[in-house]
KEROLO-849146 format. One record per residue: residue in three letters; x negated, y negated, z negated of N, C-alpha, C, O in turn. Coordinates in steps of 0.001 Angstrom, whole numbers, plus 500000, padded with zeros to 6 digits. Atoms other than C-alpha are relative to their C-alpha. Example, Ala and Ser with C-alpha at 12.3 -4.5 7.8 and 13.67 -1.06 7.14 Angstrom:
// KEROLO-849146
Ala499110501190500000487700504500492200499100498800500000498064498819499335
Ser500820501190500060486330501060492860500770498910499270500261497802499101
// end
This chain:
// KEROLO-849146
Unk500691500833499020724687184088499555500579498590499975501746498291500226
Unk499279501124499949724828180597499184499477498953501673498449499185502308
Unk500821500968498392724154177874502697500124498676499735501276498461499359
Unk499788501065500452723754174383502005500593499161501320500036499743502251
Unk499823500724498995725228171926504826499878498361499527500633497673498840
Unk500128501416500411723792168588504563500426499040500424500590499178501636
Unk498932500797499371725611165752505227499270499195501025499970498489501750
Unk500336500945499272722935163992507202499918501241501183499321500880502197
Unk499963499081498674723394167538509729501175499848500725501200500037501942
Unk498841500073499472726853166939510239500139498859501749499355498042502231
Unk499896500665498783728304165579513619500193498627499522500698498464498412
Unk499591501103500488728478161861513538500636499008501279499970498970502313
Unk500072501346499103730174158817515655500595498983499415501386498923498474
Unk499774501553500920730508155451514832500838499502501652500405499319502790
Unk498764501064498672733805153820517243500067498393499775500539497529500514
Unk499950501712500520733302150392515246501199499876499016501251499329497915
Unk498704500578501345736883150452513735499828501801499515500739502027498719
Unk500034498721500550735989154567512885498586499885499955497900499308500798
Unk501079499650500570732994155517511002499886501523499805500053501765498610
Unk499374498178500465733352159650510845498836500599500530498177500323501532
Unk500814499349499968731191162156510163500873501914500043502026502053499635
Unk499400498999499516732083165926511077499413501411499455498407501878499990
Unk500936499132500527731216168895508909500266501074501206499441500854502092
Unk499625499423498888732550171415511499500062499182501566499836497978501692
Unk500488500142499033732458171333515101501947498983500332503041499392499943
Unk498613500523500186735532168637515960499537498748501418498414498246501417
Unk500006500973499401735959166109518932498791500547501283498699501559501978
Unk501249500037498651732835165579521443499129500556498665498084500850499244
Unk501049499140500480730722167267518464500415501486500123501495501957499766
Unk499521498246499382730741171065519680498902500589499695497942500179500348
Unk501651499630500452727680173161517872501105501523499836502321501373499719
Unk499633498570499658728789176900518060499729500764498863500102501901498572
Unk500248498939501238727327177659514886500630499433498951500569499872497803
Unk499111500514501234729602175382513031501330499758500976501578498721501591
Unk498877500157500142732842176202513848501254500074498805502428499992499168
Unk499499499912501219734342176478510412499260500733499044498049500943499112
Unk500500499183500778734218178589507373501518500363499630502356499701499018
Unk498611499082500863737197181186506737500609499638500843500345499723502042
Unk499393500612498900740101179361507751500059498698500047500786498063500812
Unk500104501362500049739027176069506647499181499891501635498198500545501982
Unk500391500563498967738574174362510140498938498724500855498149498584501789
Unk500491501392499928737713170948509927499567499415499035500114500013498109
Unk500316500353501272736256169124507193499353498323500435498183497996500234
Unk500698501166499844736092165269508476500048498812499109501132498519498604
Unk500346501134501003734847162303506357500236498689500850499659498381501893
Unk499446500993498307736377159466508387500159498157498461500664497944497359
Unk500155501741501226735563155125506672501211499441501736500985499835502881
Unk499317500751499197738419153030508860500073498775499530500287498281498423
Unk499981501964500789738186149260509163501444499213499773502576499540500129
Unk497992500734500226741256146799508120500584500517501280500012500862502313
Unk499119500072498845744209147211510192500102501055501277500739500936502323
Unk500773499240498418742753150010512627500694501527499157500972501786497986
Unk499658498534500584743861153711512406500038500815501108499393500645502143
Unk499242498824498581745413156574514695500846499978500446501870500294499842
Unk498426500428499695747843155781516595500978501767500205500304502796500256
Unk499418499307500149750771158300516732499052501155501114498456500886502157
Unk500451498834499040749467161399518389500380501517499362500748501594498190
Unk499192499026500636750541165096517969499078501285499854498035501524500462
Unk500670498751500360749593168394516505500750501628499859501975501667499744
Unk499204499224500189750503171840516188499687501483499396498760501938500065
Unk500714498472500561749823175653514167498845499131499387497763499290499953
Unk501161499944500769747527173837511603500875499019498908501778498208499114
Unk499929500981501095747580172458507766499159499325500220498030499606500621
Unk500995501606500009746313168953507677500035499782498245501082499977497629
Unk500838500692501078744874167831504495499548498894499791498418498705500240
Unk500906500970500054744154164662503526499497499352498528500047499835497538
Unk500381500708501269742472162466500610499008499004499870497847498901500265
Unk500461501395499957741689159461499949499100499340499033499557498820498014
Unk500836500385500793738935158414498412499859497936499348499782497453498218
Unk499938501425499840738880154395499086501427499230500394502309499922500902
Unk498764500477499017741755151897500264500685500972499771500578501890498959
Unk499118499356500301744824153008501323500436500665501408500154499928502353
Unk499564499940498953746090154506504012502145499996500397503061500285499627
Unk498745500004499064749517154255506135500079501087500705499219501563501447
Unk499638498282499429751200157524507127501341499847500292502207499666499436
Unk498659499257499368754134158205509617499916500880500689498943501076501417
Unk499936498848498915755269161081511309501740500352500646502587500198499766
Unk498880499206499508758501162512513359500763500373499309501992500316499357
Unk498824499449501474759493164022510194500984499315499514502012499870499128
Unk499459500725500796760789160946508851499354499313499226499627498118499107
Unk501037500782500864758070160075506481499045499196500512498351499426501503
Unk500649501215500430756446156992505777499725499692498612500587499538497746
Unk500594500053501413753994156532502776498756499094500107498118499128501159
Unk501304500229499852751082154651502103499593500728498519500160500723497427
Unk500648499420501072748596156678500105498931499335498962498330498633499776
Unk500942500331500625745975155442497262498951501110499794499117502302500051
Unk500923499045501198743011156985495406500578500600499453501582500196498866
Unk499240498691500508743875160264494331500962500661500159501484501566499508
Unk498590499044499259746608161093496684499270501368501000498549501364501997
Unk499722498869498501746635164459498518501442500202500741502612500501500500
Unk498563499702498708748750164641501478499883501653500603498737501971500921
Unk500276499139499262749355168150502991501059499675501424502039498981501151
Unk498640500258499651751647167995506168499761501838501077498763502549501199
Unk499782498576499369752473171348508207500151499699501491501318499713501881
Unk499693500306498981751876170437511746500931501120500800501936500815501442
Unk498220498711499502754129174057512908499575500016501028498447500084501517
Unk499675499642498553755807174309516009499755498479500139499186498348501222
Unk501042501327499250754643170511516444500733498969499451501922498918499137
Unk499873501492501118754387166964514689499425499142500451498198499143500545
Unk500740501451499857753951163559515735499678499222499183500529498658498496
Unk500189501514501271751881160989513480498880499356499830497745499515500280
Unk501375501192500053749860158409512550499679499640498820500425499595497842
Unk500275500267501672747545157373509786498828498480500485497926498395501318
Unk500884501670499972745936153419509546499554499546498325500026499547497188
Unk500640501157501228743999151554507158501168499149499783501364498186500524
Unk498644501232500491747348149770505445499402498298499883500098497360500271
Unk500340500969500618744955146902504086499090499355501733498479499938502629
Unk500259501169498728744190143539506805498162499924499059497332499690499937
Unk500909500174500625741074143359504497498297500541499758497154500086499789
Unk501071499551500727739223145957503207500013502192500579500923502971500865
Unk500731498730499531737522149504504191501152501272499398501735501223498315
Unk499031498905500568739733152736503831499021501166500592498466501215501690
Unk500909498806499819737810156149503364500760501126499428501524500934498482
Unk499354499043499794739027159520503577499823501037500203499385500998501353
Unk500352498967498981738523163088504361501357500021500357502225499349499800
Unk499064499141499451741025164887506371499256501617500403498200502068500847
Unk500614498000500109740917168941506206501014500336501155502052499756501472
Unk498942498953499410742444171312508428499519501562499652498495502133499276
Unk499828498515501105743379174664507300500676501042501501501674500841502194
Unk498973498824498673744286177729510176501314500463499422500941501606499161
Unk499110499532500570747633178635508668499727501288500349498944501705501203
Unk499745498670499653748713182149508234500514500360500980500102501461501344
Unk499115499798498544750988182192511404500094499104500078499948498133499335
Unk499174501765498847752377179815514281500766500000499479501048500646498469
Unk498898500262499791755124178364514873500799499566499070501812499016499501
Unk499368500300500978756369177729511094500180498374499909499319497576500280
Unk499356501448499982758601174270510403499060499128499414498491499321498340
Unk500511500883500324757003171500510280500585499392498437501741499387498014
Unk500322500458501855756415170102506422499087498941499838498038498667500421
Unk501138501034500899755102167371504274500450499279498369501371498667497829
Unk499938500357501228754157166902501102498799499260499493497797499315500207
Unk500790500913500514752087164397498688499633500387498535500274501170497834
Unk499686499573501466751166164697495486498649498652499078497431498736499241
Unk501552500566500946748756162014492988499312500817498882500103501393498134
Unk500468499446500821746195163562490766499202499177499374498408498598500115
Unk500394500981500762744907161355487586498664500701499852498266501800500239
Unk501505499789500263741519161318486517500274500574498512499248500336497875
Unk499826499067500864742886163464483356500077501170499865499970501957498924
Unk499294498608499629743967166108485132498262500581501040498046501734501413
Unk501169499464499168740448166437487146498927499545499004497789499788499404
Unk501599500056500890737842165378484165499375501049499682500070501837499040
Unk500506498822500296735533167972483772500669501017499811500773501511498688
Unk498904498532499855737952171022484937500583499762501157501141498718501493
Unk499050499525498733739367172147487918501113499771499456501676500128498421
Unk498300500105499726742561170731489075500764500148501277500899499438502274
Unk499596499717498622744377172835491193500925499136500885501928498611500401
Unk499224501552499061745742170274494305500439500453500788500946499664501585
Unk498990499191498873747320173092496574499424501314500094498294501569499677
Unk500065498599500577747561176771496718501279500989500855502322500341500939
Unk499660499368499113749251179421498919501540500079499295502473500066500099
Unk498715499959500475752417179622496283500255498558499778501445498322499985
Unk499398501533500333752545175498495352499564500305498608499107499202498308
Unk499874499261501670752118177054491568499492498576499359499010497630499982
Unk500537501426500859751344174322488451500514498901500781499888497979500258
Unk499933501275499535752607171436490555499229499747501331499337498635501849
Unk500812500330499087750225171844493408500509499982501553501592500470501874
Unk499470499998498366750591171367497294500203501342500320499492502246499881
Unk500034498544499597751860174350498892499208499741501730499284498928502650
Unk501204499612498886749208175601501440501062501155500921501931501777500310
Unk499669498514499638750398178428504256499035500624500644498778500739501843
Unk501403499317499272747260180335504135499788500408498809500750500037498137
Unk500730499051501216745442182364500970498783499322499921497667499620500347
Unk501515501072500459743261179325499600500622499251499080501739498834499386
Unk500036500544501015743426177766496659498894498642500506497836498905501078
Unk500197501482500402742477173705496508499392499410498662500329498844498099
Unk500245500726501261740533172275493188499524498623500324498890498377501350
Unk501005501117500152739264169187492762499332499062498642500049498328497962
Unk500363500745501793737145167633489432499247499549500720498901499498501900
Unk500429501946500258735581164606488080498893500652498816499170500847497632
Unk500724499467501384732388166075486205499497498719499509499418497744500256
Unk500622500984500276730770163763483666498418500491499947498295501685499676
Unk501230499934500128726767163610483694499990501374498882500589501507497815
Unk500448498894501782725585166814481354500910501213499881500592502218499245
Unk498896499234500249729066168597481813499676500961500785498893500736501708
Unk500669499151498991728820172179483322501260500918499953501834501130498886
Unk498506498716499521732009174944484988499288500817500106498060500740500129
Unk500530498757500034731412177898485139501469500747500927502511501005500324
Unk498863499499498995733892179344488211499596501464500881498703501579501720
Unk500643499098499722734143183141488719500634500219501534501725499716501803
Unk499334499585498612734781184469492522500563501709499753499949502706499373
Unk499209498585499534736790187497492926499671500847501042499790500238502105
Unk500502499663499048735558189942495092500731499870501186501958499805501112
Unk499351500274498734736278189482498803500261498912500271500675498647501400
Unk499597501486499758736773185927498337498612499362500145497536499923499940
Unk500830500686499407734766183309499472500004498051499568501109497509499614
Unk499689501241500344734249179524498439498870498810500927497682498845501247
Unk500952501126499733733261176250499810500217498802499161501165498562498414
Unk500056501202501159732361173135498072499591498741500225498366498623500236
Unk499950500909499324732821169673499216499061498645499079499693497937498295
Unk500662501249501126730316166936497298500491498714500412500155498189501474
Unk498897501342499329732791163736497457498910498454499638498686497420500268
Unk500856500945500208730305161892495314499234500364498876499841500851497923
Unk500497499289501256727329162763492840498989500492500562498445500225501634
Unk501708499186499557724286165155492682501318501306498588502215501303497746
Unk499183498535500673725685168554491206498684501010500388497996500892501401
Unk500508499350500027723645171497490230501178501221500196502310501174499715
Unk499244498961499581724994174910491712499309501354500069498490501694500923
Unk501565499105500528723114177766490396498665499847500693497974499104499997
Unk501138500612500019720235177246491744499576498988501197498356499000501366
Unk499365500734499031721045174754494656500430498181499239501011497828498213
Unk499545501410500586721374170889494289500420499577501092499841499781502159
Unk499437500361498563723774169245496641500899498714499577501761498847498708
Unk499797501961499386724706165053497315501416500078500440502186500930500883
Unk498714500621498997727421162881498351499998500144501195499281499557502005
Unk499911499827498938728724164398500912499849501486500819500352501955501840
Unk500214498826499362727267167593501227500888501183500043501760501229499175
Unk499246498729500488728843170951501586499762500836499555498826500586498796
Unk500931499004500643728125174498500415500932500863500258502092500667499898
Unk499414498707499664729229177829501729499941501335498758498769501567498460
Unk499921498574501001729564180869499249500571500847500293501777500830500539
Unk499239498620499438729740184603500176499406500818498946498472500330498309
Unk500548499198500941729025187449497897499630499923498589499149500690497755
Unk500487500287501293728549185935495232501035500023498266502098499405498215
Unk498540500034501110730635186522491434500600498986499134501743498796498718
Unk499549501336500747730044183305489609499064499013500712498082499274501407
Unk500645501155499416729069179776490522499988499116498317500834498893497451
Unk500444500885501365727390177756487633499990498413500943499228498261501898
Unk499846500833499557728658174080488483499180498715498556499818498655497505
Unk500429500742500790726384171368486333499856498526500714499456498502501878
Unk500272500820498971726347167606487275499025499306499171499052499036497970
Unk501394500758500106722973165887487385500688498415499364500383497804498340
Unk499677501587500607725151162337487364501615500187499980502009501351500051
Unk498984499939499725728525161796487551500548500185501344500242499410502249
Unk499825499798498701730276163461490424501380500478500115502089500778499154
Unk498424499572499498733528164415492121499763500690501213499137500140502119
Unk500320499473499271733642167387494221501855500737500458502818500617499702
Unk499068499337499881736459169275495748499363502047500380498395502173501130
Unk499798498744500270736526173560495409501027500853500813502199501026500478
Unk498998499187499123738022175674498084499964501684499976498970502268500406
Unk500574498798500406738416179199497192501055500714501554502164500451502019
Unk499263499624498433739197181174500634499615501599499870498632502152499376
Unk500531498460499556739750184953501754499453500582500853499263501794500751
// end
């Protein structure tokens, strides 16, 4: 069973210095039939103008996820860390037993775009964590590149939950072929592109639920970049 979620269904508000759109139910958007998928939680697409961000605020019992598509962002937290991220950084951080932090558009200039994920961990209360990692456009050209994962394995973010992270860079014409394991479950984030998905076509932006199903035939119409969440 596949479900398409289109990006023009998603929750949306525009704050002026935030632009964010909401695949799940998050903030003042509250829809009952999108409260996640698995234990992926959140799935927000957030454009921030120069200079503007989140100011410190706190969290707790969830993986945060982030990635940066545009600009850069500015990241502190309680932990100690301070980073600014580029294109092609994933951040994971382990909000735990609880984490203060903040993330801003670094640049006085120019537009910073982003998702941020949240993930239900496997249990509370575990120590707060954070990690980063860049992934080249070699390592994601036409092929899954795993970007976090319940052991860290290959180099990837360690997740604390039973989900695997991909993310590729198909070129026009190029086609995956990604089998599911039974009992598992996948969603599929369209970052940018037109992608064929067995028999399903899905946009910048959109999402895509997968249950039951053994293989997913991934073909891209143009050039696209998607991220691959394989969940139990």
């Amino acid at each position: 069973m596949i479900k398409i979620r289109k990006a023009e269904d998603r929750g949306h508000a525009d704050h002026g210095w935030l632009n964010t759109y909401h695949t799940f139910s998050f903030g003042s958007y509250q829809d009952p039939e999108q409260m996640g998928f698995r234990s992926l939680r959140v799935m927000n697409e957030d454009q921030v103008q120069s200079g503007q961000g989140f100011g410190t605020h706190g969290h707790r019992d969830m993986e945060i996820v982030s990635y940066v598509l545009e600009g850069a962002l500015e990241h502190n937290d309680s932990m100690g860390n301070g980073s600014i991220l580029t294109p092609g950084t994933f951040q994971r951080m382990t909000a735990g037993s609880g984490v203060q932090h903040s993330e801003f558009n670094h640049s006085k200039t120019d537009l910073m775009h982003f998702y941020q994920i949240w993930i239900l961990p496997e249990k509370e209360g575990l120590a707060p964590g954070y990690e980063e990692r860049v992934f080249t456009m070699d390592q994601k050209r036409n092929q899954l590149c795993l970007v976090a994962s319940r052991q860290g394995e290959n180099n990837s973010l360690l997740i604390h939950q039973d989900i695997s992270i991909y993310l590729s860079s198909l070129e026009e014409g190029k086609v995956l072929n990604y089998l599911i394991e039974p009992g598992r479950h996948v969603w599929m984030q369209i970052l940018s592109g037109n992608i064929r998905v067995n028999n399903h076509t899905i946009e910048t932006s959109d999402g895509l639920a997968v249950s039951d199903e053994s293989e997913l035939k991934i073909s891209a119409e143009q050039s696209s970049e998607f991220m691959l969440f394989d969940l139990a």
